[in-house]
Short mmCIF file of the C-alpha atoms (twelve columns), coordinates in Angstrom:
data_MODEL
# 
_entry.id   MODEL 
# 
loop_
_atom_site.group_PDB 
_atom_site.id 
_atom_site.type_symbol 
_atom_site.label_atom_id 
_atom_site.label_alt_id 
_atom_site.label_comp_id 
_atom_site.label_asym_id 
_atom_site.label_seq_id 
_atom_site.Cartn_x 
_atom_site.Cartn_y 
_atom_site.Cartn_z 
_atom_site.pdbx_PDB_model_num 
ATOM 1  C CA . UNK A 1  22.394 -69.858 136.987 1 
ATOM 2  C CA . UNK A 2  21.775 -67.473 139.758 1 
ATOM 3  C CA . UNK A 3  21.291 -69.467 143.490 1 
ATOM 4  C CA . UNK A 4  17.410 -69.926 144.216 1 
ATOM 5  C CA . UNK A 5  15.539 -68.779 147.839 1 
ATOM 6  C CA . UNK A 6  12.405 -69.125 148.859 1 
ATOM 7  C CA . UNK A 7  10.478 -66.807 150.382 1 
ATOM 8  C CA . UNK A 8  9.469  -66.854 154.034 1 
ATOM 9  C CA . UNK A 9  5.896  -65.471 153.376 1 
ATOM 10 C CA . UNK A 10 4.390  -66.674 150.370 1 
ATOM 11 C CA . UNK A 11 6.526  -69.729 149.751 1 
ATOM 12 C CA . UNK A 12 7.633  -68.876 146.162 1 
ATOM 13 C CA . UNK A 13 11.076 -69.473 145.009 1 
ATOM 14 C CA . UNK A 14 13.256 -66.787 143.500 1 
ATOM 15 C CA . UNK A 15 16.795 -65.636 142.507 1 
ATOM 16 C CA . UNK A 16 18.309 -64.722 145.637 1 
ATOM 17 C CA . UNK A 17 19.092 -61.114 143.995 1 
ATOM 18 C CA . UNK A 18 14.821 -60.876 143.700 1 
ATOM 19 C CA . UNK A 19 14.238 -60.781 147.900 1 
ATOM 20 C CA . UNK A 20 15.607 -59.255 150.532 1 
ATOM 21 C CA . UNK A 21 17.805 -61.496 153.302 1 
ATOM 22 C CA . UNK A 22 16.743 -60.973 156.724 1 
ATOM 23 C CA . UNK A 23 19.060 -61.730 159.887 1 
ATOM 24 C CA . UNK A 24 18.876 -62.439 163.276 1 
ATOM 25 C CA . UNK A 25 20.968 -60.251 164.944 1 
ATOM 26 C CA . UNK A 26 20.875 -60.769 169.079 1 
ATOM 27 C CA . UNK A 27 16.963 -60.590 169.853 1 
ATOM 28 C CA . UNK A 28 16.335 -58.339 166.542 1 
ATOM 29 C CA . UNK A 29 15.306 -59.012 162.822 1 
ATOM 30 C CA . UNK A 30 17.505 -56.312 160.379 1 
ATOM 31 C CA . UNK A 31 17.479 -55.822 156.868 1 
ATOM 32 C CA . UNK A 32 21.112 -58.073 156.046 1 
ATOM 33 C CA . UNK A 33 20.999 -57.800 152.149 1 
ATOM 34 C CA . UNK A 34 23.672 -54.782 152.011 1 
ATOM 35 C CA . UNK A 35 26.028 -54.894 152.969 1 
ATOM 36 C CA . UNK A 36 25.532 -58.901 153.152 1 
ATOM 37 C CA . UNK A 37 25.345 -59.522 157.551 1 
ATOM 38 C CA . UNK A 38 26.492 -62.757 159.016 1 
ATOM 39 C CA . UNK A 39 24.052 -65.004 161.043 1 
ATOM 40 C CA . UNK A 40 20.845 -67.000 160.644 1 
ATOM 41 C CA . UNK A 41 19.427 -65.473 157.495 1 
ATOM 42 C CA . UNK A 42 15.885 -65.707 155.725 1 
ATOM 43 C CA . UNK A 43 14.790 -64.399 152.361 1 
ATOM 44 C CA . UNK A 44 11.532 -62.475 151.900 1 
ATOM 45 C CA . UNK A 45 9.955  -60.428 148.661 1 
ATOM 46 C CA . UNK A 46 9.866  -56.479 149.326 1 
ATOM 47 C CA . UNK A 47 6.041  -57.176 149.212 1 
ATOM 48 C CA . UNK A 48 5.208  -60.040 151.520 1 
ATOM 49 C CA . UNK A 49 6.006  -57.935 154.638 1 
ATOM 50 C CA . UNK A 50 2.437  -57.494 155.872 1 
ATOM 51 C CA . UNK A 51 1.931  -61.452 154.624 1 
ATOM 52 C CA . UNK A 52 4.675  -62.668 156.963 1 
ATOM 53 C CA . UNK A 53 3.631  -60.750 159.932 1 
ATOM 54 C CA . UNK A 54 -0.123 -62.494 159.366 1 
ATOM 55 C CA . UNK A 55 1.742  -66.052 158.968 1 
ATOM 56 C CA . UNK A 56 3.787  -65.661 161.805 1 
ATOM 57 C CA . UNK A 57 7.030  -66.251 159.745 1 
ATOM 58 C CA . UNK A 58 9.219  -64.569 161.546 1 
ATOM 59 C CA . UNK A 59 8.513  -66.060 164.748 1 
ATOM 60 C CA . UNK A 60 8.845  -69.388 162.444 1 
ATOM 61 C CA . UNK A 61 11.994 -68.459 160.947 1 
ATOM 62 C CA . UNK A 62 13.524 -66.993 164.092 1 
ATOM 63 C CA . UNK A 63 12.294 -68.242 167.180 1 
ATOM 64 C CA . UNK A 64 9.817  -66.586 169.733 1 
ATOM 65 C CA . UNK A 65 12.103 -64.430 171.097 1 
ATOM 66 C CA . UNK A 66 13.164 -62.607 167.934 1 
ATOM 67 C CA . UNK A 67 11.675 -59.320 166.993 1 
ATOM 68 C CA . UNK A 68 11.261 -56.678 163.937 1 
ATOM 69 C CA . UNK A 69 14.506 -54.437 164.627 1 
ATOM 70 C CA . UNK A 70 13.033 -52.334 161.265 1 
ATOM 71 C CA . UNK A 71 10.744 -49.248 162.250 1 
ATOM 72 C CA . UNK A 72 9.206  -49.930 158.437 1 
ATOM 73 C CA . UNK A 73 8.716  -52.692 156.191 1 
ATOM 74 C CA . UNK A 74 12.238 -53.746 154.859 1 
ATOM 75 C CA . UNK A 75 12.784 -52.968 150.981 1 
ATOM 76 C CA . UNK A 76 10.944 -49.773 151.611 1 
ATOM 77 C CA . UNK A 77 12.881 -46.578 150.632 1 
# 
């Protein structure tokens, strides 16, 4: 049985292999899948990017002071 995340946008739960981990790194939100970073992680699909921004999960999931260190939407090639 594979471990089980949910996602920081739309709430659903999926295998951890499904979404991409986030981490806070200093003041800045990076892409942490792979290679796997340490530090305060959250999982998000590929395709809840825009949903999360609208939600204000980030903020939620990181604190105010956190921001996108990503100059496009993480997953994207």
């Amino acid at each position: 049985m594979n471990p089980q995340r949910t996602c920081i946008a739309c709430r659903a739960r999926c295998d951890q292999a499904d979404l991409v981990r986030l981490v806070r790194v200093g003041d800045l939100i990076v892409d942490g899948t792979s290679p796997r970073l340490p530090g305060r992680g959250a999982y998000l699909h590929a395709g809840c990017f825009d949903l999360a921004q609208r939600r204000g999960a980030f903020r939620r999931a990181f604190g105010p002071a956190a921001r996108l260190g990503a100059t496009r939407p993480v997953g994207d090639p």
